[in-house]
C-alpha positions as CSV (number, residue, x, y, z in Angstrom):
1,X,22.3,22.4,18.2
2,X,23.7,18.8,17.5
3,X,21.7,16.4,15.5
4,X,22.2,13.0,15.6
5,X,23.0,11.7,11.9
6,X,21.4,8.2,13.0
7,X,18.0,9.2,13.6
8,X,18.4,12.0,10.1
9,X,19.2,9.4,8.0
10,X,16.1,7.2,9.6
11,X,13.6,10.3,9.1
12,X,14.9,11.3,5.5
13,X,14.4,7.2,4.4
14,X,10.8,7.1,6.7
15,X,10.4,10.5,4.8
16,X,11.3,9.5,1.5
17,X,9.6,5.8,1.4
18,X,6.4,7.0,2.8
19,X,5.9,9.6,0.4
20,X,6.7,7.2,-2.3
21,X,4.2,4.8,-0.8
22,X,1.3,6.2,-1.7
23,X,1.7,5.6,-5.4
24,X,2.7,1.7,-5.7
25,X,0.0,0.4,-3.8
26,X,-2.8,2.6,-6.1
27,X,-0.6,0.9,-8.9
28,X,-1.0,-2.3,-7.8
29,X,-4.6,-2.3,-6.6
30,X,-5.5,-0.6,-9.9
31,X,-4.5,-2.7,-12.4
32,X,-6.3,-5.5,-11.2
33,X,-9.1,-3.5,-11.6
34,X,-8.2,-2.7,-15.2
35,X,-8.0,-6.0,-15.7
36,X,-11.4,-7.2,-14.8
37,X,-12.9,-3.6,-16.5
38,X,-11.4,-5.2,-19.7
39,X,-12.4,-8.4,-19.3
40,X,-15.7,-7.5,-19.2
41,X,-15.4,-5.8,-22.1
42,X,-14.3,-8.2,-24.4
43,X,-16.8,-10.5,-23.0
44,X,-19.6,-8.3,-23.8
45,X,-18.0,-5.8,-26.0
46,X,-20.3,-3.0,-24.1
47,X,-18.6,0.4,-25.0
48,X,-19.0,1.4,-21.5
49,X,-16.6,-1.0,-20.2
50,X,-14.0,0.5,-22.7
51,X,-14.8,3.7,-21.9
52,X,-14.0,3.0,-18.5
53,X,-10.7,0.9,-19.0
54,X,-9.6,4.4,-21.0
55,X,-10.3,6.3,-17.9
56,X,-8.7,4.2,-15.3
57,X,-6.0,3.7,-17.5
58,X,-5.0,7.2,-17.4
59,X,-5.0,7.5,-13.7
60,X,-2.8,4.6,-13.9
61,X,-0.8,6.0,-16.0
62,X,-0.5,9.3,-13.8
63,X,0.1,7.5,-10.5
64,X,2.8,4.9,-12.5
65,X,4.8,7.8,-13.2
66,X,4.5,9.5,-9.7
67,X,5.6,5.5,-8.6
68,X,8.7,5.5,-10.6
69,X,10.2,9.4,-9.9
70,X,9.3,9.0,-6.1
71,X,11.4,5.7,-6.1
72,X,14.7,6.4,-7.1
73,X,15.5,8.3,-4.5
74,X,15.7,5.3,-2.2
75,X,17.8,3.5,-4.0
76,X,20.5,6.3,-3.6
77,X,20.0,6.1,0.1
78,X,21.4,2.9,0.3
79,X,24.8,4.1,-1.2
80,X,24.9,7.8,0.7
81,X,23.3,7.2,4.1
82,X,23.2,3.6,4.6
83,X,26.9,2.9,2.4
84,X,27.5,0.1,6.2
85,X,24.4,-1.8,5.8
86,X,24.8,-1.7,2.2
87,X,28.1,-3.5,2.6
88,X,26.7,-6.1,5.3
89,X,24.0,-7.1,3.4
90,X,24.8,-6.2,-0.1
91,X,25.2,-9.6,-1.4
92,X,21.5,-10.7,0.1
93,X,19.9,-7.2,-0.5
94,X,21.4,-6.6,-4.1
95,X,20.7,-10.0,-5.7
96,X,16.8,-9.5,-4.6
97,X,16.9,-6.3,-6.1
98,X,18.2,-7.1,-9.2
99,X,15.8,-9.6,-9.7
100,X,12.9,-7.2,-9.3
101,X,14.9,-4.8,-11.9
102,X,14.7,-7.7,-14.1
103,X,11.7,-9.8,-13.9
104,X,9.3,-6.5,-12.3
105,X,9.8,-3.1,-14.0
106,X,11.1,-4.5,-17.1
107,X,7.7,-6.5,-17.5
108,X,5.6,-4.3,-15.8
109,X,7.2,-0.9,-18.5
110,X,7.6,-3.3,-21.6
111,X,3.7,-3.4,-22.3
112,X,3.3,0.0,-20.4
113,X,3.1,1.5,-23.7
114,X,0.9,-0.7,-25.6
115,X,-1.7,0.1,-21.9
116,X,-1.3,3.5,-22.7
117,X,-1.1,4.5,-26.3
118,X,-2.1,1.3,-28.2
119,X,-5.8,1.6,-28.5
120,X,-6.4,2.1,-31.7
121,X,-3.0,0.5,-33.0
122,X,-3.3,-3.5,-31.9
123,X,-6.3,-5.5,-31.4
124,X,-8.6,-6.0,-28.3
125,X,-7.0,-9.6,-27.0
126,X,-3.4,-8.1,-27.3
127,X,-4.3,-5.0,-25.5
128,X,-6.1,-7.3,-22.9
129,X,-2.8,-9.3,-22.8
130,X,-0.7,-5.7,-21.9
131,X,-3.1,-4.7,-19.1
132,X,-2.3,-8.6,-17.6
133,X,1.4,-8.0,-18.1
134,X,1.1,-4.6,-16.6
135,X,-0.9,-6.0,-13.8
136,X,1.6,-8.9,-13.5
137,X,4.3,-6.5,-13.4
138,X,3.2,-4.3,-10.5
139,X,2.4,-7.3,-8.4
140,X,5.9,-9.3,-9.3
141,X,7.9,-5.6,-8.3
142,X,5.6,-5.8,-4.9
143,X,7.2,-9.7,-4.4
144,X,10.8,-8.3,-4.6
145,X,10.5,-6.0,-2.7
146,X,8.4,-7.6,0.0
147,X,11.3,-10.2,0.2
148,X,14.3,-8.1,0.4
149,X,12.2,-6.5,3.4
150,X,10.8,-9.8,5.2
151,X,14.6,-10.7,5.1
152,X,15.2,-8.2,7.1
153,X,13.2,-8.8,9.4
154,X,13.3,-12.9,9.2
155,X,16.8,-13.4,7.7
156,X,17.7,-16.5,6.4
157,X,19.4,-18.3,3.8
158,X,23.3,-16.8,4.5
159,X,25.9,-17.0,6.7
160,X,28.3,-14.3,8.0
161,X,32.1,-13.9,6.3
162,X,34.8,-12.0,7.5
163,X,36.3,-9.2,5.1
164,X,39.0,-6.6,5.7
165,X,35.9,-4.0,6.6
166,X,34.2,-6.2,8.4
167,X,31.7,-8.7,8.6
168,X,29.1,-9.7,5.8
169,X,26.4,-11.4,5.1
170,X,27.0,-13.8,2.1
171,X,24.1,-15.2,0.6
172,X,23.9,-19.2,0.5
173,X,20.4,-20.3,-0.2
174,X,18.3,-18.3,-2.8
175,X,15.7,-20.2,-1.8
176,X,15.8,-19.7,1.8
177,X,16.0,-16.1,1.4
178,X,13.0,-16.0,-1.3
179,X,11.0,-17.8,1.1
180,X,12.3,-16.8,4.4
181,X,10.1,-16.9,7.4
182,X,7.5,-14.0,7.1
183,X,7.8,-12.9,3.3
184,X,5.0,-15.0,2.0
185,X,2.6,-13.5,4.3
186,X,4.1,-10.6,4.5
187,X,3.5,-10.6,0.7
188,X,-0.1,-11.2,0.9
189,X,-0.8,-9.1,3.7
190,X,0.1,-6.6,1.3
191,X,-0.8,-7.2,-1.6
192,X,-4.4,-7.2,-0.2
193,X,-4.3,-4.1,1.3
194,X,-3.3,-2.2,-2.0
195,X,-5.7,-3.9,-3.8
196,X,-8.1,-2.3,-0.7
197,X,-6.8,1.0,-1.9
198,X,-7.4,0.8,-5.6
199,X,-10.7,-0.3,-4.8
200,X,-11.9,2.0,-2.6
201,X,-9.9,5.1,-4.8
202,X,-12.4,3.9,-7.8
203,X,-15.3,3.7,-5.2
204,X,-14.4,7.2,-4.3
205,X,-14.3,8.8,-7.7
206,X,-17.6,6.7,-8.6
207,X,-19.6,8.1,-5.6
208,X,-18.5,11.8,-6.4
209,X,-20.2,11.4,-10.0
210,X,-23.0,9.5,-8.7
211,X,-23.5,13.0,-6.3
212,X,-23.0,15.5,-8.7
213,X,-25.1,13.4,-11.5
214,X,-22.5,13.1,-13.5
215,X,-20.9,9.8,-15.6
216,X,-23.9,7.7,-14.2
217,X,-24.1,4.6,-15.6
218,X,-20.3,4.4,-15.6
219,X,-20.0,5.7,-12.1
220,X,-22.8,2.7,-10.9
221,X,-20.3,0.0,-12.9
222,X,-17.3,1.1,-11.7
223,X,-18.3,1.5,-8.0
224,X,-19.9,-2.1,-8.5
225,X,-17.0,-3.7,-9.5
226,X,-14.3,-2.2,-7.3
227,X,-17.2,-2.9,-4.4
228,X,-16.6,-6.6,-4.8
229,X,-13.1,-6.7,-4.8
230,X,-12.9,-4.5,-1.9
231,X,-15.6,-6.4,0.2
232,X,-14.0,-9.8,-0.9
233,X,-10.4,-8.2,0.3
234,X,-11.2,-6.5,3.2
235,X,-12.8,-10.0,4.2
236,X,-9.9,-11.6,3.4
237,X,-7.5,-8.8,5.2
238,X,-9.1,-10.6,8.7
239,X,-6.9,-14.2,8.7
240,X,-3.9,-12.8,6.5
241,X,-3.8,-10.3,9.2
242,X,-4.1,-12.7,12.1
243,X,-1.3,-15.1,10.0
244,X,0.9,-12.0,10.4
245,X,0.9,-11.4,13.5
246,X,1.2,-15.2,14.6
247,X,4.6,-15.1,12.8
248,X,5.7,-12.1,14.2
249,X,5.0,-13.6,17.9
250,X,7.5,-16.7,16.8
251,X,10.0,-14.8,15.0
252,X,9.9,-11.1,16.3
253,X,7.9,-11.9,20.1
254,X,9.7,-8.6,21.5
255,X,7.8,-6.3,18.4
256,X,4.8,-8.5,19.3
257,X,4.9,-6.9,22.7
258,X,5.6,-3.5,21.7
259,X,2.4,-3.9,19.4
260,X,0.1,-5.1,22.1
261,X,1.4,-2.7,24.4
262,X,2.3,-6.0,27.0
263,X,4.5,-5.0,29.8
264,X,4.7,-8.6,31.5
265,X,5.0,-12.0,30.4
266,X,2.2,-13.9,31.8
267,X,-0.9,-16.6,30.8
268,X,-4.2,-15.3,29.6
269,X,-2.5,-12.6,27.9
270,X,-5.6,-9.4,27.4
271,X,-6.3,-8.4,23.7
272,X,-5.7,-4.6,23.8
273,X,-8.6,-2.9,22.2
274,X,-7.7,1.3,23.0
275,X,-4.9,2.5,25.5
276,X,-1.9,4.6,25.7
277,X,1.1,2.8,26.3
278,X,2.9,4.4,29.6
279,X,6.5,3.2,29.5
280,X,7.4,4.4,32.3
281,X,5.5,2.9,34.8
282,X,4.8,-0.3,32.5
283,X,1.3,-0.5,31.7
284,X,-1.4,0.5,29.6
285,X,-3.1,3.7,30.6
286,X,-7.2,3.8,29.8
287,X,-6.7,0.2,28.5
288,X,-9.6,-1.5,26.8
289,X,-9.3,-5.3,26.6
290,X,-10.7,-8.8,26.0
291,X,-9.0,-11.0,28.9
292,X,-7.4,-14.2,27.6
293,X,-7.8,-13.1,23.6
294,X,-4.5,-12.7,23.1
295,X,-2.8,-15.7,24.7
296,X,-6.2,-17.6,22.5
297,X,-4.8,-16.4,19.1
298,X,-1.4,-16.6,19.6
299,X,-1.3,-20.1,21.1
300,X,-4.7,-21.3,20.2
301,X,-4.6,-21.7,24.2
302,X,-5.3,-19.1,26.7
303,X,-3.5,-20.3,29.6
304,X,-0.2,-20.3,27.6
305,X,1.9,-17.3,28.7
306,X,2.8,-14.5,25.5
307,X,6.0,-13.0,26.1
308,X,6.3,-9.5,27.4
309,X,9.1,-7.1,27.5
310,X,10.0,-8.1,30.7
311,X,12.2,-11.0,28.8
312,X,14.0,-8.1,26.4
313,X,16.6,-6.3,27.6
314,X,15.5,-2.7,27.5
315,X,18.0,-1.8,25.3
316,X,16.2,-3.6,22.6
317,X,12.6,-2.2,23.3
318,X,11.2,-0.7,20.1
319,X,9.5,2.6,20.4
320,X,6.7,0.8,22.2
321,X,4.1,4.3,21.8
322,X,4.5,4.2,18.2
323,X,4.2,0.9,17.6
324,X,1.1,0.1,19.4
325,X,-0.8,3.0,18.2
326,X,0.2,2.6,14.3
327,X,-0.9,-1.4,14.9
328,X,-4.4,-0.6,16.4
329,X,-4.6,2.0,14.0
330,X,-4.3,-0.5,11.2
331,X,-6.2,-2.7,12.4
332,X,-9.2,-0.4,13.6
333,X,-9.2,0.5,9.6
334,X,-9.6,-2.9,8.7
335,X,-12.7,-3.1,10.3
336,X,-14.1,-0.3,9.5
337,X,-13.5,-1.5,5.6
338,X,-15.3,-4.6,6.6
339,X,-18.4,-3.0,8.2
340,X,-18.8,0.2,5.3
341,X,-18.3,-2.7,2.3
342,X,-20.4,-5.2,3.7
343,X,-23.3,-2.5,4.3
344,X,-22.6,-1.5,0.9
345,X,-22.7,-4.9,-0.3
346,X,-26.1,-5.7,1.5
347,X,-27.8,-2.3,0.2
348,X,-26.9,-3.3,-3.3
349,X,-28.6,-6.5,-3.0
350,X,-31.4,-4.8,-1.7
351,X,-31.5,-2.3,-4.8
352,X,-31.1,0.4,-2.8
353,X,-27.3,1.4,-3.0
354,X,-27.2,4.6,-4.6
355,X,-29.8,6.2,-3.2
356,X,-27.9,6.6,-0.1
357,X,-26.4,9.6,-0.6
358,X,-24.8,9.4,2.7
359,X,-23.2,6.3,2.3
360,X,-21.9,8.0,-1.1
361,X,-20.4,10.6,0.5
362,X,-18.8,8.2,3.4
363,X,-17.1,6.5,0.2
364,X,-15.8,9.7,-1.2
365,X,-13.6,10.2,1.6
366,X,-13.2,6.8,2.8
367,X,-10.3,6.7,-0.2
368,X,-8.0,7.8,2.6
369,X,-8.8,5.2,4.9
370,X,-6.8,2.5,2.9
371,X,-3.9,5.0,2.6
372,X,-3.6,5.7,6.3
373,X,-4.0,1.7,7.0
374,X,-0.8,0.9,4.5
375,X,1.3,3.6,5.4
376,X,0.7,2.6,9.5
377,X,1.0,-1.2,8.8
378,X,4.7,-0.4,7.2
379,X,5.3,2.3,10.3
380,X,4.3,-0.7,12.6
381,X,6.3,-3.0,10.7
382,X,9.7,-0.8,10.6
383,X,9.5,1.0,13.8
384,X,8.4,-2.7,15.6
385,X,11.5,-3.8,14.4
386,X,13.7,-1.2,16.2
387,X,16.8,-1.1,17.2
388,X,17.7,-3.4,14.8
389,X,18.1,-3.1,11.0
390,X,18.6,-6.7,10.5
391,X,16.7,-8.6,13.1
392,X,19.2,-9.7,16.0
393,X,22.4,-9.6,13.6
394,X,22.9,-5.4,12.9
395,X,21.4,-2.6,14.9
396,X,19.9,0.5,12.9
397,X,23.0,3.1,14.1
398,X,25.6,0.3,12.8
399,X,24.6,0.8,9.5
400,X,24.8,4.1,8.7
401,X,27.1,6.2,6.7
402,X,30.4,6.8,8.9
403,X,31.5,9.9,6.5
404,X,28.0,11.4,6.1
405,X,27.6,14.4,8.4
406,X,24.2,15.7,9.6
407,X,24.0,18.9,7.7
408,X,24.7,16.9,4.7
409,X,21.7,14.7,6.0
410,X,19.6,17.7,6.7
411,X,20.2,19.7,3.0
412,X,19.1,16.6,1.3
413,X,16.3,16.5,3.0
414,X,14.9,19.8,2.3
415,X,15.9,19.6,-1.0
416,X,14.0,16.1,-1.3
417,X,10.9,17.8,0.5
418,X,10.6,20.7,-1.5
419,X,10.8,18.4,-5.0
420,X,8.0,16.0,-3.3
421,X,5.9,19.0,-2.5
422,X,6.1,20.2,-6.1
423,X,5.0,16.8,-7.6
424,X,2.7,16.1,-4.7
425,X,1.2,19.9,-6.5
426,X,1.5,19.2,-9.7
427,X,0.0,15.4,-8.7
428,X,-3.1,16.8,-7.2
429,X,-3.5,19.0,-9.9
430,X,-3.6,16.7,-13.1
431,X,-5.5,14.1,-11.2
432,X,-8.3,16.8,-10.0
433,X,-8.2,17.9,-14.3
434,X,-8.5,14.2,-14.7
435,X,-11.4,13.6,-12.6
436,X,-13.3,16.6,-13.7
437,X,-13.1,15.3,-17.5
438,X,-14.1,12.2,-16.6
439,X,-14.5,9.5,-19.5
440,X,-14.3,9.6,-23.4
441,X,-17.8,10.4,-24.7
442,X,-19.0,7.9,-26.9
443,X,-19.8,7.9,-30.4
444,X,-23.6,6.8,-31.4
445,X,-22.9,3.5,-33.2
446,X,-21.2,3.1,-29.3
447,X,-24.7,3.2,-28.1
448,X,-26.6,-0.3,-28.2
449,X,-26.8,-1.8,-24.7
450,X,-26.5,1.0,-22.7
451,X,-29.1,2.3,-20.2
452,X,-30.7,5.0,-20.6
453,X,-28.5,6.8,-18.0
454,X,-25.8,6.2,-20.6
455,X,-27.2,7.3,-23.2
456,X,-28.0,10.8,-21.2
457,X,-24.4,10.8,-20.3
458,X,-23.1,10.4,-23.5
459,X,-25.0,12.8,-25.3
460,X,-23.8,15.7,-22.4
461,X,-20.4,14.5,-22.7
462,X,-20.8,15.4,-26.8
463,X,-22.7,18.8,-26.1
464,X,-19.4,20.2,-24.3
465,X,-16.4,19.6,-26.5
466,X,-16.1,22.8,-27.1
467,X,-13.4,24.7,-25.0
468,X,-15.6,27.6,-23.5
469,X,-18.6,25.2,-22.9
470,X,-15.7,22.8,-20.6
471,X,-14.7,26.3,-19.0
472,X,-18.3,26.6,-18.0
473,X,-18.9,23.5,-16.7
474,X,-15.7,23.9,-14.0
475,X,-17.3,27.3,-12.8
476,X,-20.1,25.5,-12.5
477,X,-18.4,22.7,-10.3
């Protein structure tokens, strides 16, 4: 059987990315947390607010590290199966990644120590300072990134030179490329939805202790604050997502198609709710729409046609299935984050939050929610922007490796799935120790201004230090 080295390279990057993917945005989304858990400790010096900055600090930690192994792969990718588009764009591509070598992980692993270890060896305001940085960090690597890939799609700020291999692009505006077409929404668009994630990962860990009546008062505190950025986000998530898409119907109208799933170019343009794209015959099968909604929020003006893929050549479709199901599927998501936070939101005004236990247990699995909605924006993004690996200057097949043969492809991708499905393991299983510790116990002069529920949770935490005490507590579990 022959296998097209083309679409192995593209499943070994869509492999190796997505994998990688689920450990920046948890990054990002929680060290904003950390930063407001500390803040409120130093504003009130309540011991349970350290206590819980200790304990998210470590999951940090944890999923930091999973960040950095999963992500070098990539960057080897570029030189082995993508060495043509590496040359085309190197000059616009490489200068955007340096930057984020340089102002990102250098920032963001400078005070990753002082996060980590430096409790009890500098004070409260400069430990405070290293969870900004670290915070900082995560979120200036996210900008870098999210630039070198919005160019991409948007490119600008370059023109093309000829070269004895070639052409390439050769970059002429820093500026222009920094802040080309769809990389500041882009940017926010995502930066949002991790910080979705880290809240509703906290949320998730919270309402498991709040079930098993364990960690109270630090499980109600943590789920409270993570409830309000996530409410305030997933709120937020609505226009940014709207701005999106209005950019991508002047810049990238053909993937605007292949998202909505519209055949024909025409006025008063449906809003696909549900349907399955059928290519063939050019239409959506068991379609579910609002008439007119789509011309209204593109052009602010029903009667004002939205292009179709009737005006693409069909050699330039995108995988139209995949791309219209991964977009509704993201945006489905995002309303379901709405509706669960906002009901959340309510019932915690009305005092009666956790004594749903089935809105608890919605929020214990909920956590993957977030994940699912990232990792199909970026699908929707990537595969919406097929065939093309710079938009309208280099298709996908022109830049890969000429010397790279499939089964070269195909060992390196078992090889990179087996080492993924041993950290993923060895992932699962220090976060599950993780969780089942739960936080530091506090010492008794740690005591005044807690609850009660504290106080009973602090004096359990004490009674099982002891190794075969902690072994009878996870048979218990």
């Amino acid at each position: 059987m022959d296998f097209d080295p083309v679409m192995l390279a593209r499943f070994q990057f869509a492999f190796t990315i997505m994998f990688h993917y689920l450990f920046p945005p948890l990054t990002i989304g929680l060290g904003v947390l950390l930063v407001f858990m500390e803040a409120n400790y130093l504003a009130t010096k309540n011991p349970l607010y350290e206590a819980m900055t200790k304990f998210w600090v470590k999951i940090f930690g944890l999923v930091f590290a999973m960040g950095v192994a999963t992500g070098i792969v990539m960057e080897f990718q570029f030189g082995t199966n993508w060495a043509s588009y590496s040359r085309y764009v190197g000059d616009v591509f490489g200068s955007v990644l340096a930057a984020e070598g340089i102002f990102a992980f250098f920032l963001e692993s400078g005070f990753l120590a002082i996060l980590l270890f430096g409790w009890d060896k500098v004070g409260p305001k400069m430990h405070f300072f290293a969870t900004v940085m670290v915070a900082l960090g995560s979120i200036f690597s996210a900008i870098w990134i999210i630039v070198a890939v919005s160019w991409m799609q948007t490119p600008a700020g370059f023109h093309i030179v000829m070269t004895d291999v070639g052409p390439r692009a050769e970059l002429t505006d820093w500026l222009a490329v920094l802040f080309n077409p769809s990389s500041v929404v882009r940017l926010l668009h995502t930066l949002v939805g991790a910080f979705i994630l880290g809240a509703f990962f906290v949320m998730s860990i919270s309402a498991y202790y709040l079930l098993k009546g364990r960690h109270l008062e630090f499980a109600r505190r943590s789920f409270r604050i993570a409830l309000v950025m996530g409410t305030a986000c997933s709120l937020l998530q609505l226009p940014l997502g709207h701005w999106s898409a209005h950019v991508v119907s002047v810049y990238q109208p053909a993937k605007l198609a292949a998202m909505e799933g519209l055949f024909e170019t025409k006025p008063y343009a449906a809003l696909t709710l549900f349907g399955i794209p059928n290519v063939e015959e050019r239409r959506v099968d068991y379609e579910i729409a609002v008439p007119g909604m789509l011309s209204a929020l593109v052009h602010f003006d029903p009667s004002v046609p939205v292009q179709g893929l009737d005006q693409v050549p069909r050699e330039d479709w995108a995988p139209v299935g995949v791309t219209f199901q991964s977009y509704h599927m993201m945006v489905a998501l995002g309303f379901f984050f709405i509706g669960v936070t906002l009901l959340a939101s309510f019932l915690w005004w009305r005092g009666m939050l956790f004594q749903q236990r089935w809105l608890l247990w919605i929020f214990v699995f909920a956590v993957v929610g977030p994940y699912i909605a990232n990792q199909t924006g970026w699908v929707t993004a990537e595969v919406g922007r097929q065939p093309w690996i710079v938009w309208g200057l280099m298709r996908t097949a022109e830049g890969v490796s000429r010397t790279v043969s499939a089964g070269e492809i195909i060992a390196s991708l078992v090889m990179f799935g087996s080492i993924y499905a041993l950290l993923f393991a060895l992932f699962i299983y220090v976060l599950d120790r993780k969780i089942r510790g739960g936080p530091e116990p506090m010492g008794a002069h740690d005591l005044e201004g807690t609850t009660p529920d504290s106080l009973l949770d602090a004096a359990s935490r004490r009674g099982k230090r002891k190794r075969h005490m902690l072994d009878e507590e996870r048979e218990d579990l």
